[in-house]
Each structure stands twice: as structure tokens, then as C-alpha cells.
MISE-173242 format. One record per atom (N, C-alpha, C): residue in one letter; x, y, z negated. Coordinates in pm, whole numbers, plus 32768, in hexadecimal, padded with zeros to 4 digits. Each point is the difference from the previous one (the first is absolute). Layout:
// residues N
AXYZ/...
END
This chain:
// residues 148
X1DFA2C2C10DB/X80277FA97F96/X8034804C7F87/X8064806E801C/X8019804D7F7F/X7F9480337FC2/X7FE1802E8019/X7F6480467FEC/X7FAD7FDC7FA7/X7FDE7FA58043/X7F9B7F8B7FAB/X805C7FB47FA7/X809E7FF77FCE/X801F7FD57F98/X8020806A7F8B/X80178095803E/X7FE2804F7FA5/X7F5A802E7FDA/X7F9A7FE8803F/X7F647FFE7FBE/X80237F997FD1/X800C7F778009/X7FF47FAE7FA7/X8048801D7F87/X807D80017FE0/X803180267F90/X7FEC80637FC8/X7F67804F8025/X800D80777F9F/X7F8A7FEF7FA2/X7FD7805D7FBE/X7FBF7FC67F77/X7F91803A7FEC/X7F937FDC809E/X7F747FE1801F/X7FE47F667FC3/X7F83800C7FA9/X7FCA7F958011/X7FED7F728089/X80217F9E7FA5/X80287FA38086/X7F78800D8056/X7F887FD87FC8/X7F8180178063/X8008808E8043/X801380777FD7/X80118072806A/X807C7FF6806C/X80877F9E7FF8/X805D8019802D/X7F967FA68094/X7FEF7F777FC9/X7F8D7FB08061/X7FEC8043803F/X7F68805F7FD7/X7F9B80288072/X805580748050/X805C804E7FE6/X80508050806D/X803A7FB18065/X802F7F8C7FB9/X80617FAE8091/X7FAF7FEC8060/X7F587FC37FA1/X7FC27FC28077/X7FB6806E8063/X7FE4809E7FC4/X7FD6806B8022/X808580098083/X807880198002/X807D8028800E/X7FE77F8580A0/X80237F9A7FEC/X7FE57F78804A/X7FA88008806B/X7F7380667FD9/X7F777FF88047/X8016806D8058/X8022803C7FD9/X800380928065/X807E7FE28047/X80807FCF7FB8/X807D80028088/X7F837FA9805B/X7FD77F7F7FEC/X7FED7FB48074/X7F5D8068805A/X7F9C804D7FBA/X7FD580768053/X80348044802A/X805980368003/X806F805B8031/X802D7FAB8065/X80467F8B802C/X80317F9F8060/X7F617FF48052/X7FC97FE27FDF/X7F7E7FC18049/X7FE2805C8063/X7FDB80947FCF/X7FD380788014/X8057804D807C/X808C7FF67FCC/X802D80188096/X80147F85804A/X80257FC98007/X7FCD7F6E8047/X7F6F800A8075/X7F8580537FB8/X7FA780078059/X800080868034/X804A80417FFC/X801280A68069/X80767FF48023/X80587F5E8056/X804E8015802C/X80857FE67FE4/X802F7FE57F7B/X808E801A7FF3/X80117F1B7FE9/X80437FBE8059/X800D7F9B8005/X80567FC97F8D/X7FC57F7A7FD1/X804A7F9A7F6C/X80847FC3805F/X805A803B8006/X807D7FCC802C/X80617FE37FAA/X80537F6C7FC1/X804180147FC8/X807E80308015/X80297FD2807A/X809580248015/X801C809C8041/X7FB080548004/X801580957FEC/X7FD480277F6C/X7FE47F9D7FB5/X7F9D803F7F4D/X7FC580A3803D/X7F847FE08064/X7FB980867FDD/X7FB57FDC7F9F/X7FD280B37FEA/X7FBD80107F80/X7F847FA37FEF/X7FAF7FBD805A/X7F8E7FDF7FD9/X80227F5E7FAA/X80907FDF8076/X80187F757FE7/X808380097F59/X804180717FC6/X7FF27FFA7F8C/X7F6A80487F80/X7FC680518035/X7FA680057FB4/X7FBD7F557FAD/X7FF47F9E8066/X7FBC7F9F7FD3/X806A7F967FB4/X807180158026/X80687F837FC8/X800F80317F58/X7FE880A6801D/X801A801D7F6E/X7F5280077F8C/X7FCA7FFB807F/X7F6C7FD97FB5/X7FF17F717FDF/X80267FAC8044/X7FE87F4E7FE5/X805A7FF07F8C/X8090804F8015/X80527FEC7F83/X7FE980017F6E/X7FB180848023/X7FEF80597F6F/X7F6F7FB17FB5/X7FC87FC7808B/X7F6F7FB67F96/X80657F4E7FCB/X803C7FE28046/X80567FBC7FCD/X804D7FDB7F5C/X800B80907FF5/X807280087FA1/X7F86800A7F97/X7F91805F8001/X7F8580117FAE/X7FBA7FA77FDA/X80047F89804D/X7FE37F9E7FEF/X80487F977FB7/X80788004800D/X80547F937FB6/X8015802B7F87/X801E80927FC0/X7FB580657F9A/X7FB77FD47F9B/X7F837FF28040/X7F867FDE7FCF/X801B7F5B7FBC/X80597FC0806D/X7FCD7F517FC8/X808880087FA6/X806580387FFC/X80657FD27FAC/X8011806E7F90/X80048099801C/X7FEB80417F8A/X7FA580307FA1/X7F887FFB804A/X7F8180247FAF/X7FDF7F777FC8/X7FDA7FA68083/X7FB87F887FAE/X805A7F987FDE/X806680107FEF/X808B7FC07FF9/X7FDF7F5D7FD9/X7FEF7FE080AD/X7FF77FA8805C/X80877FD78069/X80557FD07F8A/X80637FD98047/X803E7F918022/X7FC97F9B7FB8/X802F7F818022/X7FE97FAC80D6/X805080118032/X800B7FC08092/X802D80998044/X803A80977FDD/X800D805D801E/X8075800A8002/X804C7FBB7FCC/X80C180448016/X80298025806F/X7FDB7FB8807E/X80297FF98067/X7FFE80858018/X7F6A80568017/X7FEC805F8002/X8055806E7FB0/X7FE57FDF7F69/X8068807A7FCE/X80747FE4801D/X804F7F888017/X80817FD4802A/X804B80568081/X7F9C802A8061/X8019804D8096/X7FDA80947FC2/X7F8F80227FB2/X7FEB80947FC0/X8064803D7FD0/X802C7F977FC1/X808B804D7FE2/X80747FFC8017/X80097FB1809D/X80897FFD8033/X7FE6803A80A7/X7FA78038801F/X7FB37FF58037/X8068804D8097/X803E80547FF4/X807780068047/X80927F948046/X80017FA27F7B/X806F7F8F8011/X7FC37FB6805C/X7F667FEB7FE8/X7FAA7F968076/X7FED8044807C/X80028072801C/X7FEF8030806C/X80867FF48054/X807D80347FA8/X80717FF6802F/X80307F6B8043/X7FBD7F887FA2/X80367F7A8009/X7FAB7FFE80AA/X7F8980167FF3/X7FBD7FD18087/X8035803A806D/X8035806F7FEB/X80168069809B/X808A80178023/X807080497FCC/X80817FEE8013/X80437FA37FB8/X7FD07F797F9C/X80407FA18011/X7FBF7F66802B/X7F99800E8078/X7FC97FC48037/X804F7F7B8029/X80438033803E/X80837F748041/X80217FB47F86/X8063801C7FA4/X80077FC87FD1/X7FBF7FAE7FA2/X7FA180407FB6/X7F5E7FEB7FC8/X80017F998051/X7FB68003805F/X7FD77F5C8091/X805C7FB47FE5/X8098802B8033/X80817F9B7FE8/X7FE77FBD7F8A/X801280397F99/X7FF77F947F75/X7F937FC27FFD/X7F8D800B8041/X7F807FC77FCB/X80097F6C8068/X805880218084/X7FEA7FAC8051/X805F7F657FCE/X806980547FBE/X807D7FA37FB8/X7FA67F837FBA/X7FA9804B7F94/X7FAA7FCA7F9A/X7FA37F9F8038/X7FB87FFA806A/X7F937FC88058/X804C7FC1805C/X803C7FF28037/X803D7FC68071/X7FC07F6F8022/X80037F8E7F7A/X80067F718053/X7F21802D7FE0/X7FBF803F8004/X7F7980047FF0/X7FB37FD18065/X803B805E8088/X7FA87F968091/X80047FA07FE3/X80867FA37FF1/X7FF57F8C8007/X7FA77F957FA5/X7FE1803D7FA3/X7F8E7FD07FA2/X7F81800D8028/X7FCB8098801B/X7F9180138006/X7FD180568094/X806C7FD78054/X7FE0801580BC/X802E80978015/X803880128072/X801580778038/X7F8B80817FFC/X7F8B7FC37FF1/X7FA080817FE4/X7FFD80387F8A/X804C7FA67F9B/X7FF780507F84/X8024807F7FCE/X80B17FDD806F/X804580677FCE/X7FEB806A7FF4/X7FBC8043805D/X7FE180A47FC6/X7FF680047FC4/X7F607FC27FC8/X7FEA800D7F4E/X80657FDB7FB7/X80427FAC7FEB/X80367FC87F91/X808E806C7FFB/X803B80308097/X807780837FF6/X7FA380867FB6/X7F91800C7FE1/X7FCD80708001/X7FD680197F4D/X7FEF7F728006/X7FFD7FC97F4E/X8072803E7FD8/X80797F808019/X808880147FC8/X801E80C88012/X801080068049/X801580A6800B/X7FB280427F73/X7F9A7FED8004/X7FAC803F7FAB/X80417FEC7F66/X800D7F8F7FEC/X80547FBD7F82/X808E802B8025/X8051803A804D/X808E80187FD3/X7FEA80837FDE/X7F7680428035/X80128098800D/X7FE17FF27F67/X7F8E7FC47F9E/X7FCE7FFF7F89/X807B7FFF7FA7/X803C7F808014/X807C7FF37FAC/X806280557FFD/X8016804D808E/X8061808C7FDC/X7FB880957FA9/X7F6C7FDE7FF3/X7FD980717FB2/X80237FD67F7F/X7FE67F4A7FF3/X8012801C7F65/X808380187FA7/X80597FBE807A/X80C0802D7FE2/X7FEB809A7FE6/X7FF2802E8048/X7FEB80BD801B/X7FD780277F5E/X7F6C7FD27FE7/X7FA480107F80/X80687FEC7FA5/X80387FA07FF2/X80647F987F8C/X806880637FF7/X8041802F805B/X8079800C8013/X7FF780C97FB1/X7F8B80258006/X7FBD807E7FD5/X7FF37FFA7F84/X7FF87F877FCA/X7FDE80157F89/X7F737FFE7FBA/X7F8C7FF58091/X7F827FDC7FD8/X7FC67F9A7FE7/
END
């Protein structure tokens, strides 16, 4: 991630910064693939190399891609969401993983009388919604509160 926000911010043409990510993107995920087939297993919860080679290859065509639709062809209208997590993109990770509990807790506060509307099968989805929306709304406090 550093990496690729220092190539991005440096002062390559945006179409050359493109075709490296997606160059950059293609080979991590050959590189994953490649040992993958002589052996070395996609495990996430040891992150061997084959199984980050590709997370950082899916990533990186990712980011080259969103690139392309919002800075080159600046195609941004229905995209905040996206740059909204791009650039908080740590706070959302943090919200999902060590403040998980409470994240759920508040979302469950928010949803609570919902079975009763729309049946006990809902709830997952509808806890999984709300979650999603408290986690959004603490990026944009975060964003706000930054000054962006």
C-alpha cells in the first residue's frame, strides 16, 4: 500500500503510472500462481508467500483499476464509497477487526425491533447491513473530523 501511494504520487504520467500497476498486479498474481503450482500452498492464516503474492496481485489490479475509472477517466459519480475506504482504509480495517464487538454491539442496538418486522431470517442480513453503515459513518466522522 505505501508503495503504490508513493508511485502514485509521483510525477509519471497518469496512463504510465496505470500500465505499471496493472504490469505490477499481473506478475504479483504470476508470481502467486507459479509457486502455487511447484508446491508452496495459498494459506491464509500462515500468509505464505504464494497466498500473499496473489492478495497483493488482486489488490494492486484493484487499485489500477479504480485509477483508471476515477483519475484518468474521472468517473466518479456512485465511487465515494470506494475512495471513502481508500482513504481511510486502515480506520475500516481497524473498525472490522479489533473493534468488532462493539461495531456488532452498536449495529445490533440500531436493528433490534427488525426480526420482528421482517422474520428471524433476516437478521443476519439486516445485522450485517447496519454494521456496514456504522462502520461507513465512523469513516466519515474520522474524514470530517481530519479535516477532509
Amino acid at each position: 500500500g505505501y508503495h503504490s501511494t508513493v508511485f502514485l504520487r509521483s510525477e509519471r504520467p497518469p496512463r504510465a503510472k496505470a500500465l505499471l500497476l496493472f504490469a505490477a498486479g499481473a506478475l504479483s498474481l504470476a508470481v502467486g500462481w507459479g509457486l502455487y503450482f511447484i508446491g508452496v500452498p495459498m494459506i491464509k492464516q500462515f500468509f505464505t508467500v504464494s497466498f500473499t503474492c496473489q492478495a497483493i496481485g488482486w489488490s494492486v489490479l484493484a487499485l489500477a483499476t479504480l485509477y483508471v475509472l476515477t483519475d484518468i477517466l474521472k468517473f466518479r459519480k456512485g465511487m465515494s464509497l470506494f475512495i471513502l475506504f481508500g482513504q481511510t482504509a486502515l480506520t475500516a480495517y481497524l473498525l472490522h477487526t479489533l473493534f468488532a464487538a462493539s461495531t456488532r454491539a452498536f449495529a445490533d442496538t440500531l436493528v433490534r425491533g427488525v426480526p420482528r418486522l421482517l422474520g428471524e431470517n433476516a437478521q443476519p442480513l439486516v445485522l450485517a447491513l447496519a454494521e456496514s453503515a456504522v462502520i461507513v459513518a465512523a469513516l466519515c466522522l474520522w474524514r470530517r473530523a481530519k479535516g477532509k
